[in-house]
C-alpha positions in Angstrom: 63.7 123.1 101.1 64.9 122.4 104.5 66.9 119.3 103.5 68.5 121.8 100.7 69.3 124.3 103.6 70.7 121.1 105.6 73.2 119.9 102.2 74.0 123.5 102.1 75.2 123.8 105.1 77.5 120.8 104.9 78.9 122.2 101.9 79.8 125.0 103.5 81.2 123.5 106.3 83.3 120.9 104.4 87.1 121.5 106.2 89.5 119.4 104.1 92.8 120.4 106.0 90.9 120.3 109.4 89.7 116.9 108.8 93.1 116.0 108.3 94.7 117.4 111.2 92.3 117.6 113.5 91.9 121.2 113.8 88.9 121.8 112.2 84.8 120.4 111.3 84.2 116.4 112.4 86.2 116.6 115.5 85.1 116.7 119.1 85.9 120.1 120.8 86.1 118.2 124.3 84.7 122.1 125.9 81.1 120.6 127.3 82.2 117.3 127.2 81.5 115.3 130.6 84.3 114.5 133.2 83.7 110.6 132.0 83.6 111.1 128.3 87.1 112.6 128.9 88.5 110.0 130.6 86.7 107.6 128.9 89.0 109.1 125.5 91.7 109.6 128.0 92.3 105.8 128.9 91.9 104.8 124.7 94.9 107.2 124.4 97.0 106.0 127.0 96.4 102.2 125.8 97.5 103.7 121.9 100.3 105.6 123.5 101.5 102.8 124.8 101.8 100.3 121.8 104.8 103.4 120.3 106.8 102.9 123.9 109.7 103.1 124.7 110.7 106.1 122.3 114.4 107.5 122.9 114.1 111.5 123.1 117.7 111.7 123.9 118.4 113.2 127.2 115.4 110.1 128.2 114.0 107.5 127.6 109.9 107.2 127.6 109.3 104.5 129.1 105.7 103.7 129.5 102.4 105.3 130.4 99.3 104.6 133.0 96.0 106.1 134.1 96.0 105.5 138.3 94.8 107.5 141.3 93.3 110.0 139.1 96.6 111.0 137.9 98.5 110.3 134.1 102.1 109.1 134.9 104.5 109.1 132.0 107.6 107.1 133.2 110.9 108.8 132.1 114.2 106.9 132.1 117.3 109.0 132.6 120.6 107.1 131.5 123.1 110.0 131.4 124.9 110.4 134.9 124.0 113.4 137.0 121.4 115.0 134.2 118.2 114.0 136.6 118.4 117.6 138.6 119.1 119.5 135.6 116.2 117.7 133.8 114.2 118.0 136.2 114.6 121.8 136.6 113.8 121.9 132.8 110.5 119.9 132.7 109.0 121.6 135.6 109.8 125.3 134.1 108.5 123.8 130.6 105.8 120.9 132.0 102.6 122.8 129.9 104.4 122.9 126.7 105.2 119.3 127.7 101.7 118.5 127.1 101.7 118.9 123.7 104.6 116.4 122.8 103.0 113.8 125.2 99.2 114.4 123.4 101.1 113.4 120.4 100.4 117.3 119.3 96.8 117.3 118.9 94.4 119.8 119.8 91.2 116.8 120.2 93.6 115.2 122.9 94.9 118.0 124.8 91.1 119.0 125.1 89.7 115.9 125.7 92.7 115.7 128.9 91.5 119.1 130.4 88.0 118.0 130.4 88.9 114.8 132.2 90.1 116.9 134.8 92.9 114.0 135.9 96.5 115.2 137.1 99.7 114.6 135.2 103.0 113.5 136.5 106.1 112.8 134.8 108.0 110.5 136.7 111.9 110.5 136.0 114.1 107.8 137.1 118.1 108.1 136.9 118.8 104.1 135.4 122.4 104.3 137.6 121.4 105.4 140.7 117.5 104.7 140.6 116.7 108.5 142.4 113.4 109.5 141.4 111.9 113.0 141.0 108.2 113.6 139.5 107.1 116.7 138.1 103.3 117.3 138.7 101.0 118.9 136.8 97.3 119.6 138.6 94.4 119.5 136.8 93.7 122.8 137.3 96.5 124.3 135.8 95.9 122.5 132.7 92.4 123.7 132.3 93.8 127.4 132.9 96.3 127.2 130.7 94.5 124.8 127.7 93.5 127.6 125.4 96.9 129.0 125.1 98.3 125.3 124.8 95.6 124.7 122.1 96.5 128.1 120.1 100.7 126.5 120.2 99.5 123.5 118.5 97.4 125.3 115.8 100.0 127.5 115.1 102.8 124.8 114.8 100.1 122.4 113.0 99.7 125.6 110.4 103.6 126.0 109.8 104.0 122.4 108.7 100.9 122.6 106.7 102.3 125.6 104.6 105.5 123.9 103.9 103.9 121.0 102.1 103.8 120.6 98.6 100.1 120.5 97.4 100.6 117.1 96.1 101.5 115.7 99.9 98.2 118.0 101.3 96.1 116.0 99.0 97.7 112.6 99.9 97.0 113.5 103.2 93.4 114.1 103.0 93.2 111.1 100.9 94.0 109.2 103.9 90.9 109.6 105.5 88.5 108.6 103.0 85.6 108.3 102.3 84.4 111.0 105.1 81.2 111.0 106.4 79.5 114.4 106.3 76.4 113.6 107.4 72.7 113.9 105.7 73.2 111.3 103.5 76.5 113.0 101.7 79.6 111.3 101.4 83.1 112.7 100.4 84.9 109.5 98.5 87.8 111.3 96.7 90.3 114.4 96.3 92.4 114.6 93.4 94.0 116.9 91.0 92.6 117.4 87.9 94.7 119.8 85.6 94.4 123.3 87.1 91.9 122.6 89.4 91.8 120.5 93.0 88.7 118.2 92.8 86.4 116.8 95.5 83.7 114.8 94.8 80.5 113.9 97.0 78.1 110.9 96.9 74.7 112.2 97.4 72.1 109.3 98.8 69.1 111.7 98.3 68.6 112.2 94.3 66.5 115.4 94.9 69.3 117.3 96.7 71.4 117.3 93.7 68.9 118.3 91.8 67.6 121.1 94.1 71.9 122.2 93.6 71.7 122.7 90.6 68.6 124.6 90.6 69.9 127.0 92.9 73.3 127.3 91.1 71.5 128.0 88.0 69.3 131.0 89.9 72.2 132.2 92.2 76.0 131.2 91.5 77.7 133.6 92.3 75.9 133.9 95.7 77.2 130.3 96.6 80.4 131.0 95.7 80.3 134.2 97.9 78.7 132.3 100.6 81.9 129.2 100.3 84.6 131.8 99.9 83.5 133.8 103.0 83.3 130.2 105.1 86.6 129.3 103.9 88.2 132.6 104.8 86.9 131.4 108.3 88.6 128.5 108.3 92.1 127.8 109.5 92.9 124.9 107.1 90.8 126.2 103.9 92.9 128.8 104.4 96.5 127.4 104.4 95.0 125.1 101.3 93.8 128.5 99.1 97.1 129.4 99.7 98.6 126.3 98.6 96.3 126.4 95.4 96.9 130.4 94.4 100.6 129.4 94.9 100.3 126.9 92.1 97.9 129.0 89.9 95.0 126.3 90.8 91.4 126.2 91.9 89.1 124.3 93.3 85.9 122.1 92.6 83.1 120.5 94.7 81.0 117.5 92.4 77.8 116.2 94.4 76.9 113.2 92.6 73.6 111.4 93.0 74.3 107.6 93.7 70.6 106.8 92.7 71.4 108.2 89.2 73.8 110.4 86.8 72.5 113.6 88.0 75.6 115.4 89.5 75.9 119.2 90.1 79.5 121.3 90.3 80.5 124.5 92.2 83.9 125.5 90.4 86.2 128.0 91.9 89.0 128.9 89.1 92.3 130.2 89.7 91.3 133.3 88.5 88.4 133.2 91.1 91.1 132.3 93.7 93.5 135.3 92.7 90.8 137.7 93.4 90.6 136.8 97.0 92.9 137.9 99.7 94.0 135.2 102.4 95.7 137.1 105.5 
């Protein structure tokens, strides 16, 4: 019963869109996290960072990136003639919102920076006259200002999610398999089946699926309530439900035994789906 209560649990937890974006279960929340496991993650980023430079954003160039003094330095080229002041103005009134762009807009790595607790600078150099002004950023003012930061991202993340066709959501999340989920269960594929959005789950432990099923057959409708409530929770189950009720589609889960045929399925129809309300 307690491994049931454990398979259960990671049903209910399954996040497709916020596996996919970050935003939701399997990723890090960095709050906790040590000052050396973030900057640990922080000097990984800046090496990855790196490898895309130097990027043209128009009014500069972005040059390169380091980790030194306790400080991140992102090195800004300014080619334009007598834009460095004006620039300059504009990235220190804006230099949180900054963060985003320069965490490549995720949530994991603008936590992970806070809880590293290392300065930011952004260094701009005018190419003609080689003046330089840096815009700093203390540590301290990101970790006051990280939840707000966080909440831009999720909202922005959200918009581009809703604009997606279903199709591109799925080939998203397809990207990332097959997903670990823990207690032996694996999800290896997402796909659409006719009306209804399919994901199916290895099982290692043959008695699990079995246990599934039993309780489906004594409680259904009680699961269902149970998965529709968790979703309702969730961010990126949310913007997905709206994706399927959009298309008059529903959604499956399969657990599959890999130790034998025994599989067991909690279908959500788009009838099902129409009866709920996503705010």
């Amino acid at each position: 019963m307690k491994k049931i209560i454990a398979t259960l649990s990671i049903v209910l937890g399954i996040s497709l869109i916020g596996a996919m974006t970050g935003t939701g279960a399997g990723f890090s929340t960095a709050y906790g996290q040590t000052v050396a496991d973030g900057r640990g993650y922080m000097e990984g980023f800046i090496f990855g960072f790196n490898e895309g430079l130097p990027q043209d954003l128009m009014i500069f160039t972005l040059r390169s990136a380091e980790i030194k003094d306790n400080t991140v330095r992102f090195f800004m080229d300014v080619s334009i003639q007598d834009v460095l002041n004006d620039l300059y103005d504009a990235l220190t009134e804006s230099k949180i919102k900054l963060l985003a762009m320069l965490c490549g807009g995720q949530v994991q790595s603008c936590k992970m920076l806070a809880a590293s607790e290392l300065d930011v600078e952004y260094v701009l150099t005018d190419t003609n006259t080689k003046e330089t002004k840096t815009v700093v950023v203390k540590a301290a003012e990101i970790k006051e200002n990280i939840d707000n930061l966080i909440e831009d991202i999720k909202n922005i993340q959200q918009s581009e999610l809703e604009s997606l066709p279903l199709e591109d959501l799925v080939a998203g999340i397809k990207e990332d398999l097959p997903s670990d989920l823990g207690e032996g269960m694996t999800l290896v594929d997402v796909r659409i089946e006719k009306d209804i959005l399919v994901c199916y789950t290895d099982v290692d432990d043959d008695e699990v699926v079995k246990e599934m099923n039993d309780i489906m057959n004594e409680g259904e409708a009680l699961i269902k309530l149970m998965l529709m409530q968790t979703f309702m929770r969730d961010d990126g189950m949310k913007v997905l439900i709206k994706a399927l009720k959009s298309n008059n589609m529903g959604i499956a889960y399969v657990l599959k035994s890999t130790k034998s045929d025994e599989k067991c399925e909690i279908v959500f129809t788009p009838e099902d789906l129409k009866e709920e309300e996503v705010k």
